[in-house]
C-alpha positions in Angstrom: -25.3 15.4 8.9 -22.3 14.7 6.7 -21.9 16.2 3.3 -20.3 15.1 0.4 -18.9 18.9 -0.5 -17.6 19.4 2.3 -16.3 15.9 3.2 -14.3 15.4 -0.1 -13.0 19.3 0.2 -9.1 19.5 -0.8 -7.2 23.2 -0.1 -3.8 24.3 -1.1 -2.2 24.5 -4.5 0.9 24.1 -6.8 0.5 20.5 -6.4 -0.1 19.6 -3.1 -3.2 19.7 -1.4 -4.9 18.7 1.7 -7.8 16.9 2.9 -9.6 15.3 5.7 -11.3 11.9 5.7 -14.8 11.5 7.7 -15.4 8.6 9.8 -19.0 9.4 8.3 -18.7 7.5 5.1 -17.2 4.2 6.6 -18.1 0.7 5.5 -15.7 -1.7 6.4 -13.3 1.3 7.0 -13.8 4.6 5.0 -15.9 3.6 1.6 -13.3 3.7 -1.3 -15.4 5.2 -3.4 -15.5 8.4 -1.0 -11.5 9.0 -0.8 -11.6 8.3 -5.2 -14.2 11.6 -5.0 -11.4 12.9 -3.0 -8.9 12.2 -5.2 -11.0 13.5 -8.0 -11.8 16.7 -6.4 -7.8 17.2 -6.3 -7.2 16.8 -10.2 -10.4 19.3 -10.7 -7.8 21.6 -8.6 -5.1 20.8 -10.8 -6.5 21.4 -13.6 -9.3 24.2 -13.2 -11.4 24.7 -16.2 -12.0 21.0 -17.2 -14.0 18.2 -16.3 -13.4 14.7 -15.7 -13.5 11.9 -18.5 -12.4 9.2 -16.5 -10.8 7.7 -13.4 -9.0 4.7 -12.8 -7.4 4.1 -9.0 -5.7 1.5 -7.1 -6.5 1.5 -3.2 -3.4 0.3 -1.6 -4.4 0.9 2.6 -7.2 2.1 4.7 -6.6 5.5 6.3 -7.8 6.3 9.6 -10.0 9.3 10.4 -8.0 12.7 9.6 -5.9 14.4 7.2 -4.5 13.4 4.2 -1.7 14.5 2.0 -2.5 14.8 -2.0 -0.2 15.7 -5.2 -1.2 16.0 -8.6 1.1 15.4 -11.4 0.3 16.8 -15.3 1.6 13.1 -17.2 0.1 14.8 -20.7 -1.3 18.3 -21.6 -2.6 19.1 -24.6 -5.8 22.1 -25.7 -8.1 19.7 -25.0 -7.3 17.0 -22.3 -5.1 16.7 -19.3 -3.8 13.6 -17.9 -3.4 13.6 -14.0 -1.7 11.2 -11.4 -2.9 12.1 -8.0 -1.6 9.9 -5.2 -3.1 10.0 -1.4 -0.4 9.6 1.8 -1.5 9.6 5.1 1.9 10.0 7.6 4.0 9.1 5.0 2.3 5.7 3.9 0.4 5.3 0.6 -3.1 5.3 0.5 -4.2 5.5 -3.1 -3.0 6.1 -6.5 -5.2 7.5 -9.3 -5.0 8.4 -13.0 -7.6 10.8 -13.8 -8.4 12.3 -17.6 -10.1 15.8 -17.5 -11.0 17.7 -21.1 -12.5 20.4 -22.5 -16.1 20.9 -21.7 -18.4 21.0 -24.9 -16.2 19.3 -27.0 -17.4 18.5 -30.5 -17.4 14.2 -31.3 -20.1 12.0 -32.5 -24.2 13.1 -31.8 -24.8 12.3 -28.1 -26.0 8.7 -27.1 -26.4 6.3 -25.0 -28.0 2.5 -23.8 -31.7 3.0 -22.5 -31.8 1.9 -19.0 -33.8 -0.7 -17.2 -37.1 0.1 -17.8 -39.2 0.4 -14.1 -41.1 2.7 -12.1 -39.3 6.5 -11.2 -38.3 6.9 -7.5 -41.2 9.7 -6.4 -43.4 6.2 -6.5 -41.2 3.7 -4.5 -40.6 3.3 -0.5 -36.6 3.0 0.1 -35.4 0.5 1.7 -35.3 1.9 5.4 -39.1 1.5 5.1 -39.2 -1.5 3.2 -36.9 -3.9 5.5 -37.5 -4.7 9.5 -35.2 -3.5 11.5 -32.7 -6.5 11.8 -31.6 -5.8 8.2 -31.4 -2.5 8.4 -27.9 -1.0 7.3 -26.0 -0.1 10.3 -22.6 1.6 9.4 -22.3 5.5 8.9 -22.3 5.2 5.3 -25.7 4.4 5.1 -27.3 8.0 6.4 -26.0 9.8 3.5 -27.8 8.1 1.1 -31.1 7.0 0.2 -32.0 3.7 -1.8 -35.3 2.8 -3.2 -35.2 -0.8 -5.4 -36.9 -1.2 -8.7 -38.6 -4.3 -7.4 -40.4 -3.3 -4.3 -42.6 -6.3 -4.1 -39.1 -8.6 -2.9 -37.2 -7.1 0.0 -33.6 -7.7 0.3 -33.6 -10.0 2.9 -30.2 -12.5 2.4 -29.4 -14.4 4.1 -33.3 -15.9 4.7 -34.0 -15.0 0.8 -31.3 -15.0 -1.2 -31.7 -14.1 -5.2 -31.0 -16.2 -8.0 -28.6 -13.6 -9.7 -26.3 -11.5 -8.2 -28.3 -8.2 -10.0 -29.5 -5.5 -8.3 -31.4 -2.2 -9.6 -32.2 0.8 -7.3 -32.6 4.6 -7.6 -29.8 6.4 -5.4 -30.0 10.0 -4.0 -27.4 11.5 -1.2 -28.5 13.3 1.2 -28.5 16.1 2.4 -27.4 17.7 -0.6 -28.7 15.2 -3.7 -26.9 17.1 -6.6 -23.7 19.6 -7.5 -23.2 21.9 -10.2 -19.5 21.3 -9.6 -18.6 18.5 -11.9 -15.9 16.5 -9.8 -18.9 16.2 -7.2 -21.4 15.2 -10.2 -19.1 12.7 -11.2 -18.2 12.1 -7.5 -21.7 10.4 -6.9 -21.0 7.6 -9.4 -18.2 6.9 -7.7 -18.9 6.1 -5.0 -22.3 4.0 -5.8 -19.5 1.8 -8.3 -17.6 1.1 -5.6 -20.2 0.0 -3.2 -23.0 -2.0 -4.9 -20.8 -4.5 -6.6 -20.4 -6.1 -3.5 -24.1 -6.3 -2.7 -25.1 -7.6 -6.1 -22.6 -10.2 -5.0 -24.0 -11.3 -1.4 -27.9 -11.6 -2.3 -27.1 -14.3 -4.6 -25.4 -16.8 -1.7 -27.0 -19.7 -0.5 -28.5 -18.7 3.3 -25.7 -19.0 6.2 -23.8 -16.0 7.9 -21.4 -13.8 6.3 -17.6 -15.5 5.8 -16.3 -12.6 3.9 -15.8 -9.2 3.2 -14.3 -7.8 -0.2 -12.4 -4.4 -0.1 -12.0 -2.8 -3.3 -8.5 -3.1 -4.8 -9.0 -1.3 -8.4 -11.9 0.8 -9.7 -12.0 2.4 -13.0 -14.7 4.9 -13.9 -15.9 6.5 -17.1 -17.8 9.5 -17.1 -20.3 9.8 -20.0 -23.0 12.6 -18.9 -22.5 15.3 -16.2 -26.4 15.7 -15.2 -26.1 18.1 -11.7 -29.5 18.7 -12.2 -30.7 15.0 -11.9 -31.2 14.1 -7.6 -31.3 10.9 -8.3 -29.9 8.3 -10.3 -30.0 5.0 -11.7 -27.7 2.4 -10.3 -27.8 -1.4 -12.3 -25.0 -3.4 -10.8 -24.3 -7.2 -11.4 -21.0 -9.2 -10.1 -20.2 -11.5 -13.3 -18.0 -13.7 -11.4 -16.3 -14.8 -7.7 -13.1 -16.9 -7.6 -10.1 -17.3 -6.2 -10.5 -14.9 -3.8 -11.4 -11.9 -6.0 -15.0 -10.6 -6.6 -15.7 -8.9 -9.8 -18.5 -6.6 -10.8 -19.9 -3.8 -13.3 -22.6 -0.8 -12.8 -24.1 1.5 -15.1 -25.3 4.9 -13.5 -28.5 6.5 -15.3 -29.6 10.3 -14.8 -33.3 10.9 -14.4 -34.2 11.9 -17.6 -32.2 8.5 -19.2 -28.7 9.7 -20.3 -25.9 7.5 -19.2 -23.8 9.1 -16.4 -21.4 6.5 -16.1 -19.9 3.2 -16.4 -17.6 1.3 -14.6 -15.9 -2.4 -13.4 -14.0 -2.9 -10.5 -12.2 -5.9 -9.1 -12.5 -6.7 -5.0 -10.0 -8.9 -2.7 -11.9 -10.7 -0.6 -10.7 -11.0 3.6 -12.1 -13.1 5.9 -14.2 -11.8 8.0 -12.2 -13.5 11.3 -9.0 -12.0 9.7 -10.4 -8.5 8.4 -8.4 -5.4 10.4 -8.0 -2.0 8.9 -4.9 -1.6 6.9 
């Protein structure tokens, strides 16, 4: 089974590293969240020592299975934060950009805080949704074996197109698998990442009025804060909503919760939505 570690792995140094992209975290191609980790992982090479504050990428193509070029450029260093651009080629042609702010671990600021999350039962009493859905809306692509969901409401499957919702919410613990947690930050901080850039999307679909699928919406920007590192916490808490759809964009927001309640992370991302008789890779 796929791993995120050593999936998202860069080598090399001085600036330029190296990586390969799985075929095991595709979507609609590989999941954009997945090659941000990537990305991530590279300024945590950069700059060893630190950990990351925030990210903010633009996803410009979709590479194909296989190796990938990365540099990391310092744009700002100071004793206590670094800003990096890290930018993803694949045979010469640009997959990603990213701005990425590492600092200081154990920095002194205002007493730690954060919102409460949704209140709702803890994932050791839910079924996931593999258990909860028949088999014809199962989730098919590659993606979906590496992670496990369980929703907060367990007594109303997601079942769109036959039921759809009347908000485009949804609420869910989220745990990877095989490996749930890392004590490396960049792969702490990797897992909200990649649940930001994939549930906006389906917060968005459960709320359409029944009929087959007309649309798919690749992620063109994503930007990430990063509020609590919690590598001890297997699963977390992931309460996405998509405010708004128009003109061909899709927009949404998540909030990522550690077990014991801390805020991991917060982010908004905007999607370009293709039509699904249209849609190629690239």
């Amino acid at each position: 089974m796929a791993d995120l570690a050593g999936d998202t792995q860069v080598t090399g140094g001085s600036g330029n590293w190296n990586a390969k992209v799985s075929d095991e975290w595709d979507l609609w191609g590989p999941n954009g969240g997945y090659l941000a980790t990537i990305a991530l992982r590279a300024a945590g090479e950069h700059v060893p020592g630190m950990r990351p504050a925030s990210l903010e990428c633009h996803f410009l193509r979709s590479p194909a299975p296989g190796g990938v070029e990365l540099t990391t450029v310092t744009l700002r260093a100071s004793g206590r934060a670094h800003s990096v651009r890290v930018s993803m080629t694949q045979a010469n042609a640009l997959i990603l950009e990213a701005l990425v702010w590492v600092v200081e671990p154990g920095l002194d600021g205002l007493p730690p805080r954060s919102v409460s999350p949704p209140g709702g039962p803890r994932p050791e009493g839910l079924e996931s949704y593999e258990r909860l859905l028949p088999p014809a809306h199962q989730y098919r692509e590659p993606f979906w074996r590496h992670v496990e969901e369980r929703p907060l409401d367990q007594t109303r499957h997601l079942m769109w197109p036959e039921d759809p919702r009347e908000e485009s919410i949804r609420t869910s613990w989220l745990r990877f698998r095989p490996e749930p947690c890392f004590p490396d930050p960049y792969l702490d901080a990797g897992r909200s990442v990649i649940a930001a850039d994939v549930f906006p999307f389906l917060a968005a679909v459960i709320a359409l009025e029944p009929g087959p699928l007309t649309h798919i919406a690749p992620t063109i920007s994503l930007s990430v804060s990063f509020h609590a590192l919690r590598p001890e916490s297997e699963w977390l808490l992931v309460h996405t909503e998509s405010p708004a759809a128009g003109d061909g964009l899709l927009g949404g927001r998540t909030s990522i919760w550690a077990e014991n309640g801390d805020l991991a992370a917060s982010s908004r991302v905007q999607m370009l939505c293709r039509s699904l008789r249209g849609a190629r890779r690239g």
